[in-house]
N, CA, C and O atoms as CSV, one atom per row, in Angstrom:
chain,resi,resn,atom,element,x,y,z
A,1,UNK,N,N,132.393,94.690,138.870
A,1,UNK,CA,C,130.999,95.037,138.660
A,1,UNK,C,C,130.400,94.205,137.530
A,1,UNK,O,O,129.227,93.831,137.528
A,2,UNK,N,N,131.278,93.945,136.581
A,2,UNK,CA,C,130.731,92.966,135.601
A,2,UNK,C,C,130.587,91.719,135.773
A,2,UNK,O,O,129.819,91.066,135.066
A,3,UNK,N,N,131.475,91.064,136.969
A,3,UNK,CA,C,131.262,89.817,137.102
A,3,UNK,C,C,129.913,89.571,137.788
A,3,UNK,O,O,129.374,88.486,137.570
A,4,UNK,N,N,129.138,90.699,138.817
A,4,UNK,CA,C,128.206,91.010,139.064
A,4,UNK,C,C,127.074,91.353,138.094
A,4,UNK,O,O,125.939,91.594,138.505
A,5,UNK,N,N,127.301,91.364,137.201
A,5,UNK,CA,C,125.934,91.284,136.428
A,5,UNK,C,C,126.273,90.100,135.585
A,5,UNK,O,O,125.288,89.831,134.897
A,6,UNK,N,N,127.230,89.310,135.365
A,6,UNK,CA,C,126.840,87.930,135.049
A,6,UNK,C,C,126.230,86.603,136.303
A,6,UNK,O,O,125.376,85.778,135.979
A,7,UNK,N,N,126.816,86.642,137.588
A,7,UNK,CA,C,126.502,86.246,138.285
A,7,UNK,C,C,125.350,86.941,139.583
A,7,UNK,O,O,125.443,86.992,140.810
A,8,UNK,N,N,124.132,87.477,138.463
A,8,UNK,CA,C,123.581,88.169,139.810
A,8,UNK,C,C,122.667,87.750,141.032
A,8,UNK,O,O,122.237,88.515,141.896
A,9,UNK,N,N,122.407,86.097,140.916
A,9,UNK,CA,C,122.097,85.498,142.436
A,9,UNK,C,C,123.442,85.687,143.347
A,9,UNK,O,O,123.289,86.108,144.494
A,10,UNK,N,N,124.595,85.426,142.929
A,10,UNK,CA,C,126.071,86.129,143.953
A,10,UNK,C,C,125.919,87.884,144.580
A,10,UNK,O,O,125.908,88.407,145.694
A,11,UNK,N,N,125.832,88.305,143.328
A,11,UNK,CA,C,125.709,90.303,143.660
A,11,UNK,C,C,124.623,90.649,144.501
A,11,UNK,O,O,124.768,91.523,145.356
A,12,UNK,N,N,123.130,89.818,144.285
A,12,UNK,CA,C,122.221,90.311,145.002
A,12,UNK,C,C,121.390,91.517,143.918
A,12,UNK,O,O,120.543,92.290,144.367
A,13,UNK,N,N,121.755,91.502,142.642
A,13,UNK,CA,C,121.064,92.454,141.927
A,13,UNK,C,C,119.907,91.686,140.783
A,13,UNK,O,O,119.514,90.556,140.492
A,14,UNK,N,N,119.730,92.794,140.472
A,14,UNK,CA,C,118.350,92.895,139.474
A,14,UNK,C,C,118.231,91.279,138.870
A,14,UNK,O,O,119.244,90.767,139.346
A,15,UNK,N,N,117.799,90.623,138.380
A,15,UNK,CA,C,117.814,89.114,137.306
A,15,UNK,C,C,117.150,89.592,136.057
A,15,UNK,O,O,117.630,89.308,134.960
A,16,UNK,N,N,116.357,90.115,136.147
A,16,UNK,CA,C,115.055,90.556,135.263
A,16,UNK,C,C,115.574,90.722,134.138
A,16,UNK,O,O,115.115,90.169,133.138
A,17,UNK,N,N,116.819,91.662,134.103
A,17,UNK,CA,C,116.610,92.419,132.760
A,17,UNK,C,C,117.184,91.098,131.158
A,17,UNK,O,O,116.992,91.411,129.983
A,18,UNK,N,N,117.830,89.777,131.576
A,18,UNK,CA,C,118.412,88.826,130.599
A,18,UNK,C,C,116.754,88.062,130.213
A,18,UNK,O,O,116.578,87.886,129.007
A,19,UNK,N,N,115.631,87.641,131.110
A,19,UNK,CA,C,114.828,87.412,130.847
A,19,UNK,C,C,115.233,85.653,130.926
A,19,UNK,O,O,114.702,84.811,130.203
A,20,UNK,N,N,116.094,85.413,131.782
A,20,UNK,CA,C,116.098,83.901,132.308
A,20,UNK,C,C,117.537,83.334,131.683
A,20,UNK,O,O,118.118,82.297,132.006
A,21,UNK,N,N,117.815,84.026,130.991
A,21,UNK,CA,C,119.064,84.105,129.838
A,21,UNK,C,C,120.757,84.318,130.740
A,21,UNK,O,O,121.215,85.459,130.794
A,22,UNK,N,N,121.115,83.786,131.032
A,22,UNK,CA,C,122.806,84.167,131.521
A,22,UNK,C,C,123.549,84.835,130.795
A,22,UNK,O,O,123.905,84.406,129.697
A,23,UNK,N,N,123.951,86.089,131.295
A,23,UNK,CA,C,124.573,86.892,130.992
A,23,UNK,C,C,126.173,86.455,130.642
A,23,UNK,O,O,126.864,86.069,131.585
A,24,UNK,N,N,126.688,86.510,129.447
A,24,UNK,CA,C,127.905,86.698,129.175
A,24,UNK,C,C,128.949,87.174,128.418
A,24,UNK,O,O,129.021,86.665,127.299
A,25,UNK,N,N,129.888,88.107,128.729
A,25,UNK,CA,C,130.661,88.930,128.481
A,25,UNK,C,C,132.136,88.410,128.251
A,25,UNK,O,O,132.642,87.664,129.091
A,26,UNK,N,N,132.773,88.763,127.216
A,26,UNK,CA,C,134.364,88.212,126.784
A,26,UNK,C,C,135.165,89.588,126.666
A,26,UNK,O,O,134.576,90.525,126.127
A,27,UNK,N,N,136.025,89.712,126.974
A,27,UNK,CA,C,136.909,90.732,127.456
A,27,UNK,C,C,138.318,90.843,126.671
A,27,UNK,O,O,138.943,89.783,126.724
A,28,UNK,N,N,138.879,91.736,126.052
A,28,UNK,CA,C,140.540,91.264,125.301
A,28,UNK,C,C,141.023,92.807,125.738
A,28,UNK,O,O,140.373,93.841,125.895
A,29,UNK,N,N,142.430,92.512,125.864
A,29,UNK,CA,C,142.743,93.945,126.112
A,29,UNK,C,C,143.134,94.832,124.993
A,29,UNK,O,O,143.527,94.575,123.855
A,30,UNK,N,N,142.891,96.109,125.712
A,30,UNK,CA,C,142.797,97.630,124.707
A,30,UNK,C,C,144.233,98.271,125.419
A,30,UNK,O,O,144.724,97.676,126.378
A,31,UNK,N,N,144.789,99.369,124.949
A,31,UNK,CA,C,145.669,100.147,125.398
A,31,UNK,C,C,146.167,99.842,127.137
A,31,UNK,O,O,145.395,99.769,128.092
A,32,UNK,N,N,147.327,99.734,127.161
A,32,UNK,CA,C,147.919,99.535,128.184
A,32,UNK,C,C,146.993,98.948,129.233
A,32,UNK,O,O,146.869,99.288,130.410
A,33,UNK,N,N,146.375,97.999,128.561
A,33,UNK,CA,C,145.522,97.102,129.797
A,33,UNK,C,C,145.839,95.333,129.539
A,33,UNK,O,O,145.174,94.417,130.024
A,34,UNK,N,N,146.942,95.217,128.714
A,34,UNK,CA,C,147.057,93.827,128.311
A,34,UNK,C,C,147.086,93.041,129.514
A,34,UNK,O,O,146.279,92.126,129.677
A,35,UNK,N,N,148.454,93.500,130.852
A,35,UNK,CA,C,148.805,93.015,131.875
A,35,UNK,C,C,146.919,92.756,132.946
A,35,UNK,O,O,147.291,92.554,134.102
A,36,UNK,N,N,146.277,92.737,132.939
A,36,UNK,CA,C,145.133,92.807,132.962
A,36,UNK,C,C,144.264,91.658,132.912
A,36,UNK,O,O,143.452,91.448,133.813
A,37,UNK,N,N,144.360,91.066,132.130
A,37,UNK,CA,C,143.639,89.541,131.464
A,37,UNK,C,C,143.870,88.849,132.167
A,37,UNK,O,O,142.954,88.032,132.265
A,38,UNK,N,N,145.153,88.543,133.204
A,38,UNK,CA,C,145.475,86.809,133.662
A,38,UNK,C,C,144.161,87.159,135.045
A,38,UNK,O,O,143.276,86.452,135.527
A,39,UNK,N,N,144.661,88.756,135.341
A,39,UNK,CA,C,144.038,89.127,136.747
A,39,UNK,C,C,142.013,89.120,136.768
A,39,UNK,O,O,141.237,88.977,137.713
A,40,UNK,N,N,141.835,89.277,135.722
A,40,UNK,CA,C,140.337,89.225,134.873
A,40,UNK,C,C,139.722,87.933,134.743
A,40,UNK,O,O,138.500,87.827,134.642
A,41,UNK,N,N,140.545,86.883,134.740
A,41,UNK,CA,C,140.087,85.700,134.555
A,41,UNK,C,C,140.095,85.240,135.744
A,41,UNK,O,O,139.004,84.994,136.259
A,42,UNK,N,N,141.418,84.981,136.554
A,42,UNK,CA,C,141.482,84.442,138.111
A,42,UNK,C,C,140.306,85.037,138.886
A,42,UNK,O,O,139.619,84.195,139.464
A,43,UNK,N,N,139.825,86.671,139.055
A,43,UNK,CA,C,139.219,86.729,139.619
A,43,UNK,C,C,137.761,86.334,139.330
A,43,UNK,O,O,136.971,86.039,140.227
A,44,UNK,N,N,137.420,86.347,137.867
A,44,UNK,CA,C,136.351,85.558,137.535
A,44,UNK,C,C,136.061,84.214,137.940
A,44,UNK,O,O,134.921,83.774,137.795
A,45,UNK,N,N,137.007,83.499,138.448
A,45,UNK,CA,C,137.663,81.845,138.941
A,45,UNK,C,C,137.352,81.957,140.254
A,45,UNK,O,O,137.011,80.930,140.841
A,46,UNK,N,N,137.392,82.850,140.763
A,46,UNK,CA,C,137.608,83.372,142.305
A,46,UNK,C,C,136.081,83.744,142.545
A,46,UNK,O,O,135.663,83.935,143.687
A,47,UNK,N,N,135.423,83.821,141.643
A,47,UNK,CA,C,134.098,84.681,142.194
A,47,UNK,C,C,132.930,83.229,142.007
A,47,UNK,O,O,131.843,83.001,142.536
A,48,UNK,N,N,133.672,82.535,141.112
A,48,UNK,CA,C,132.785,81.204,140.728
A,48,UNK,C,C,132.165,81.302,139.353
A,48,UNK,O,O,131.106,80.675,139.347
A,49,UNK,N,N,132.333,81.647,138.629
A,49,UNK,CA,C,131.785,82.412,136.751
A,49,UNK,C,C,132.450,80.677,136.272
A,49,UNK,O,O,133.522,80.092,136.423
A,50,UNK,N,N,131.293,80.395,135.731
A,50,UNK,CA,C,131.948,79.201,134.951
A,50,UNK,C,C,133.084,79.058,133.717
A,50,UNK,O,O,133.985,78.290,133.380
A,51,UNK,N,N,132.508,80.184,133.311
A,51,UNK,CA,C,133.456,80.527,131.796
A,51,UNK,C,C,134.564,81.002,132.187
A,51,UNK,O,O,135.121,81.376,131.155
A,52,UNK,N,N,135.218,81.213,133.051
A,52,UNK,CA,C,136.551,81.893,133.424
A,52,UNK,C,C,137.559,82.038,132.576
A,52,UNK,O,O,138.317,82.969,132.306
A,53,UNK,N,N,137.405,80.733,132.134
A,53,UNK,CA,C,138.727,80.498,131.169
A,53,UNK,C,C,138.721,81.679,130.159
A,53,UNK,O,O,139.688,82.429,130.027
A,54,UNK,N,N,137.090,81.837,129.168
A,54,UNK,CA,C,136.823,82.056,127.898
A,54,UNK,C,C,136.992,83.805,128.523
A,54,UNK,O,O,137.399,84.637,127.711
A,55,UNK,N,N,136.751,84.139,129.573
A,55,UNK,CA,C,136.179,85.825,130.264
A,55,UNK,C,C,137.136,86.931,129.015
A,55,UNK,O,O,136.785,87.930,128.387
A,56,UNK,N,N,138.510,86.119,129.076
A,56,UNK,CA,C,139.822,87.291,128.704
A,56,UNK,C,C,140.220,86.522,127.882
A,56,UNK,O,O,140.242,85.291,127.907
A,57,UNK,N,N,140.732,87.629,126.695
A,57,UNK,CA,C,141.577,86.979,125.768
A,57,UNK,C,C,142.807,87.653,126.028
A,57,UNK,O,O,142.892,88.455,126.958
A,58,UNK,N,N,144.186,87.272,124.949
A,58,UNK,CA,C,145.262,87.744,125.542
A,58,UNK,C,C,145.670,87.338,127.268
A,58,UNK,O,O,146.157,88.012,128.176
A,59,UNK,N,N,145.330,86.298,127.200
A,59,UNK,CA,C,145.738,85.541,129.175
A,59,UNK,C,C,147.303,85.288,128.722
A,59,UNK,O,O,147.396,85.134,127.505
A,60,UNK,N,N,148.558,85.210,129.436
A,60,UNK,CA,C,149.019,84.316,129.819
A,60,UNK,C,C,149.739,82.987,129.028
A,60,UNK,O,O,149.456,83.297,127.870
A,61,UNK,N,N,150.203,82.194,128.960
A,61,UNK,CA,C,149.800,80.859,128.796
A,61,UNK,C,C,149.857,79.586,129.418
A,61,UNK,O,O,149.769,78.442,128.971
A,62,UNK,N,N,150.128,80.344,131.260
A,62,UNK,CA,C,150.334,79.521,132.392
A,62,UNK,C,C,148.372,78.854,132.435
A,62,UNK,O,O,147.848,77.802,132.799
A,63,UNK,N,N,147.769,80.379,131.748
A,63,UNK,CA,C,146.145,80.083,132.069
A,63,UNK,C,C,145.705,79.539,130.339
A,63,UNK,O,O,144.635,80.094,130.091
A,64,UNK,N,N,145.923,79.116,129.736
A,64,UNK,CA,C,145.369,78.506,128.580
A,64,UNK,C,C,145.150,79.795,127.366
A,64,UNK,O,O,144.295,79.756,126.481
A,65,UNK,N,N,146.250,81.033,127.603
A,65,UNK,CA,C,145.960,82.028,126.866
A,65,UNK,C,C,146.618,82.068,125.858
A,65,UNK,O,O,147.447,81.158,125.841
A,66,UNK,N,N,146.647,82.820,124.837
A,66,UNK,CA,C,147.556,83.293,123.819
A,66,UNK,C,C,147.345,84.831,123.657
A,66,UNK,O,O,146.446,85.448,123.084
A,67,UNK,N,N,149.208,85.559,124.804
A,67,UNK,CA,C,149.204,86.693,124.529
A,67,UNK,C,C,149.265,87.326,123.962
A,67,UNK,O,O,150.415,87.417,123.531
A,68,UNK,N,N,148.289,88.351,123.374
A,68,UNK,CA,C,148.309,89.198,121.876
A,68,UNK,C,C,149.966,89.816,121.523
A,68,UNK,O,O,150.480,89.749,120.406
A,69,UNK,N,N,150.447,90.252,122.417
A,69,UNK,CA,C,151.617,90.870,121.943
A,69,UNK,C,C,152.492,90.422,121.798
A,69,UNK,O,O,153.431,91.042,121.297
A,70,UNK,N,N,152.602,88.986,122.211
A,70,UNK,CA,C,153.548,87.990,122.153
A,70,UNK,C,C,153.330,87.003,120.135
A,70,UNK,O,O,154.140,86.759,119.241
A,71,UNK,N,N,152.357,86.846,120.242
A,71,UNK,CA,C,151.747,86.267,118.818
A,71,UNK,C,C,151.156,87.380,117.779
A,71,UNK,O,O,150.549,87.055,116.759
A,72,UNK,N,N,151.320,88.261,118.028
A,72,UNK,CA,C,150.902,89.124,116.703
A,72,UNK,C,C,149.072,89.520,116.525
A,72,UNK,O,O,148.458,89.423,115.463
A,73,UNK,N,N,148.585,89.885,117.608
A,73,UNK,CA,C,147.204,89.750,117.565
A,73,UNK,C,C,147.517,91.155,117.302
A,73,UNK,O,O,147.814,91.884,118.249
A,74,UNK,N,N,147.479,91.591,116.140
A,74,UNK,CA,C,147.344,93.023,116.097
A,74,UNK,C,C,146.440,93.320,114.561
A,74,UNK,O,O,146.263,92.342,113.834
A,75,UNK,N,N,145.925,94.611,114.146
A,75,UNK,CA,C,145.082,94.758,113.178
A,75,UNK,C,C,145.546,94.216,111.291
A,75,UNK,O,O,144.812,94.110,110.308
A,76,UNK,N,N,146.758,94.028,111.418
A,76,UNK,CA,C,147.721,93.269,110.353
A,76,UNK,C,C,147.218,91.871,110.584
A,76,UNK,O,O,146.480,91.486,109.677
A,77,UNK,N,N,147.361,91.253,111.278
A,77,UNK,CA,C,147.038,89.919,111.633
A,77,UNK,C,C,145.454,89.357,111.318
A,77,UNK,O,O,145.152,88.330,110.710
A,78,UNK,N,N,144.808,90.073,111.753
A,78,UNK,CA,C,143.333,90.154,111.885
A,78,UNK,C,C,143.282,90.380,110.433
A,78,UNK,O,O,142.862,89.397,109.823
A,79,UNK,N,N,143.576,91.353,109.735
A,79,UNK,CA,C,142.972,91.623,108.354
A,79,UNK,C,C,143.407,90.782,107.265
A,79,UNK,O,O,142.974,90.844,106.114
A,80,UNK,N,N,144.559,89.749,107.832
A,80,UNK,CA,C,145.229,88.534,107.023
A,80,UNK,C,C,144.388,87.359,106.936
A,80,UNK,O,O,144.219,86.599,105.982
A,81,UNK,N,N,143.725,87.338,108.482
A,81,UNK,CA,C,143.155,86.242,108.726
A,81,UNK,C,C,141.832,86.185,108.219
A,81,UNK,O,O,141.354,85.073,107.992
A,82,UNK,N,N,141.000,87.464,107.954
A,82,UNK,CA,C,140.037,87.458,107.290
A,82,UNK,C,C,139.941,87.455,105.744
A,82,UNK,O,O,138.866,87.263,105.176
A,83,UNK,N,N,141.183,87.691,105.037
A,83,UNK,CA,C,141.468,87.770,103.350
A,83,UNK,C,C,141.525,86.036,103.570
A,83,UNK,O,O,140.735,85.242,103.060
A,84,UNK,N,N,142.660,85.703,104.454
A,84,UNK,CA,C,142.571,84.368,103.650
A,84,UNK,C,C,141.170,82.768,104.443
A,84,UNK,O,O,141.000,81.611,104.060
A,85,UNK,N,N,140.521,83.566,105.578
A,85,UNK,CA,C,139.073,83.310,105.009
A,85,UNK,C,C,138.125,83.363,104.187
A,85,UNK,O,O,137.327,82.465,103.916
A,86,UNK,N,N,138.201,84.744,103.635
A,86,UNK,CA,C,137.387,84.797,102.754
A,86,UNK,C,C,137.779,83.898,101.344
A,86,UNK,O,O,136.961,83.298,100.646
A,87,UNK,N,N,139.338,83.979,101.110
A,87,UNK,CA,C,140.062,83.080,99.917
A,87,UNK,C,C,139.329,81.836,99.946
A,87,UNK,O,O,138.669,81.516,98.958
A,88,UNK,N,N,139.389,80.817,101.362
A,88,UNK,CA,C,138.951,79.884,101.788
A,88,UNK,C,C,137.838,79.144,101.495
A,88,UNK,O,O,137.873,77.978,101.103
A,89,UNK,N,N,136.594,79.966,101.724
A,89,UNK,CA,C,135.379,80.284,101.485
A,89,UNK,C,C,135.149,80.640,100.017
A,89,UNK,O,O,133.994,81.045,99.894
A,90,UNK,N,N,135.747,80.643,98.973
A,90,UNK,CA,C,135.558,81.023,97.805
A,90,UNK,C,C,135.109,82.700,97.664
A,90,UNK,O,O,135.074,83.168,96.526
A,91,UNK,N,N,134.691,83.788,99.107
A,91,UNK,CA,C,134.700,84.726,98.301
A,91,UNK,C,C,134.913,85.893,97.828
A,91,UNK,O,O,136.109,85.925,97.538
A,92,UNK,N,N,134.390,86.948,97.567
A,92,UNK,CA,C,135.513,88.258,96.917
A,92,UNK,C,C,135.093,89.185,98.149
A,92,UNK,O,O,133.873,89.300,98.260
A,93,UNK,N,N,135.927,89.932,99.186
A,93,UNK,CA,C,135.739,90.865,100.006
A,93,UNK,C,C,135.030,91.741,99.129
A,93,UNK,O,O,134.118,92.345,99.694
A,94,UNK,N,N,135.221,92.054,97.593
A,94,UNK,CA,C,134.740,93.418,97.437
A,94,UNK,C,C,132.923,93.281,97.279
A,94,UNK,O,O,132.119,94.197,97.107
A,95,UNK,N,N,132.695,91.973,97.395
A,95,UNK,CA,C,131.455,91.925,97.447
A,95,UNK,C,C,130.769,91.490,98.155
A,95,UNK,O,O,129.727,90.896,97.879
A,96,UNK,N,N,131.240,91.712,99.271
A,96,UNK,CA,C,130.340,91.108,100.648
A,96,UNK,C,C,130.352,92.182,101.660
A,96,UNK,O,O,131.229,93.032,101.811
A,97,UNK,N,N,129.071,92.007,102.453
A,97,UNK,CA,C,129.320,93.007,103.888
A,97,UNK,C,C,129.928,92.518,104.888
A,97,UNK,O,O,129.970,91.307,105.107
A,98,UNK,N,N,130.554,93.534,105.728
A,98,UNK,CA,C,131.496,92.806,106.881
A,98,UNK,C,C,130.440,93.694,107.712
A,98,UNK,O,O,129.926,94.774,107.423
A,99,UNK,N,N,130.278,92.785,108.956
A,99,UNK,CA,C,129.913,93.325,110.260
A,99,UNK,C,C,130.872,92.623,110.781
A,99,UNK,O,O,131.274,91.496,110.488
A,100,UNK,N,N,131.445,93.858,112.109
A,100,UNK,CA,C,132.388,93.250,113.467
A,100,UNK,C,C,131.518,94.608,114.562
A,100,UNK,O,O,130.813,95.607,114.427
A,101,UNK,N,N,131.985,94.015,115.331
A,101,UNK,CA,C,131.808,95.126,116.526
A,101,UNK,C,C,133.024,95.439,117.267
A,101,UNK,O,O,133.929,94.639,117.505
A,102,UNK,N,N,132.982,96.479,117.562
A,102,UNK,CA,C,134.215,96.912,118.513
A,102,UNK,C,C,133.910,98.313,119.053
A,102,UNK,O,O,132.772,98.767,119.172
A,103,UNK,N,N,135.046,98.951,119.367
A,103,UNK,CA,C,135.360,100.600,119.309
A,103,UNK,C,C,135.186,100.934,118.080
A,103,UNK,O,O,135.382,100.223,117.094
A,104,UNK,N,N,134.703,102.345,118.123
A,104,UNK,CA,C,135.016,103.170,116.875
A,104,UNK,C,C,136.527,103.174,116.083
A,104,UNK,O,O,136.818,102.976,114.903
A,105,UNK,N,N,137.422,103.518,117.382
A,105,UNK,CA,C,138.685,103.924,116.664
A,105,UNK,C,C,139.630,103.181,117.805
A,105,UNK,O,O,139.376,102.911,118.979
A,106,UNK,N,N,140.950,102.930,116.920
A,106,UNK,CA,C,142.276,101.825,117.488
A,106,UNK,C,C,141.429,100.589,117.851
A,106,UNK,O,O,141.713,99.999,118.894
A,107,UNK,N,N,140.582,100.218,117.209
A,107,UNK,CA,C,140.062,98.911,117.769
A,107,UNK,C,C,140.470,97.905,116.451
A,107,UNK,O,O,140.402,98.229,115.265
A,108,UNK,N,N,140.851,96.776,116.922
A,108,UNK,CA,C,141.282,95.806,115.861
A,108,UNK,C,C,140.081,95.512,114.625
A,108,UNK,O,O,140.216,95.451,113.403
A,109,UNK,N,N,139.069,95.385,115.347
A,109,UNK,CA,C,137.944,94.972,114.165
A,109,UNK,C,C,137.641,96.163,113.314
A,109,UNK,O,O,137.467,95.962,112.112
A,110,UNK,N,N,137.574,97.138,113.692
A,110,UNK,CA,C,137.513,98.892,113.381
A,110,UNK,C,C,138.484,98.895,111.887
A,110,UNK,O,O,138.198,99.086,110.704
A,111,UNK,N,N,139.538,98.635,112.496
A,111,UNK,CA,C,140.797,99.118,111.861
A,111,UNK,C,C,141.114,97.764,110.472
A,111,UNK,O,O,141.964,97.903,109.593
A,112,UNK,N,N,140.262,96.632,110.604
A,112,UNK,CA,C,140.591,95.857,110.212
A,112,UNK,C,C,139.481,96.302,108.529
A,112,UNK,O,O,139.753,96.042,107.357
A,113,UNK,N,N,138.536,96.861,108.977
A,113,UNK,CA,C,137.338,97.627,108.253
A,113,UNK,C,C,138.339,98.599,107.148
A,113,UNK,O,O,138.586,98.543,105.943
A,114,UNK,N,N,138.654,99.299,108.034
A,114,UNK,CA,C,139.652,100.447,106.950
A,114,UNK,C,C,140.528,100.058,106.250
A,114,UNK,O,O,140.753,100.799,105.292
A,115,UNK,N,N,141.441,98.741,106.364
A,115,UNK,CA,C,141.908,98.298,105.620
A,115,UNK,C,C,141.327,97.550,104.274
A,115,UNK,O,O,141.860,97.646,103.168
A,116,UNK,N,N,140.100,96.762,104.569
A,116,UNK,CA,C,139.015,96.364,103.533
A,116,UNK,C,C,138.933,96.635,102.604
A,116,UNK,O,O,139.155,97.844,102.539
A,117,UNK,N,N,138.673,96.137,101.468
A,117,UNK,CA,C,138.179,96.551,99.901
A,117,UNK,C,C,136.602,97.512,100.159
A,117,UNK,O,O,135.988,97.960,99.191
């Protein structure tokens, strides 16, 4: 259904609501949906979505992915990678705002928040 509202001259639905704008959506897996991603992208490949590749994170790496559970994509990782950005960048987490989006709760960016200064 989602590949249908990025491609909606294919679906036959609404156009209107992007305002001429192409719709696009990136996908990573949540709870027991990792196995998920290679099948998310192929069929995005399959439907004709240009971005196929970019659709899923956590793919594979037969498809150009890097599987989260295989490499450590977990909320430890994430909250490393943003300290030693910010190190990078010259500056102090305790004085900056973080925006991420995600889930409320068990979501990596979420969780990466609670760990935060």
């Amino acid at each position: 259904a989602l590949i249908d509202c990025m491609l909606p001259e294919q679906g036959g639905i609404y156009t209107g609501h992007m305002e001429g704008k192409t719709e696009m959506l990136f996908f990573g897996p949540d709870e027991n949906t990792a196995g998920y991603m290679d099948l998310g992208a192929e069929l995005a490949h399959v439907r004709g979505y240009p971005y196929w590749k970019a659709l899923t994170t956590g793919k594979g790496t037969a498809l150009g992915g890097i599987p989260h559970d295989t490499y450590g994509m977990t909320t430890a990782s994430v909250h490393k990678y943003v300290i030693e950005l910010l190190r990078e960048l010259g500056e102090d987490e305790s004085k900056i705002t973080k925006f991420q989006t995600g889930g409320p709760d068990g979501d990596l960016g979420s969780n990466e928040i609670l760990l935060s200064k």
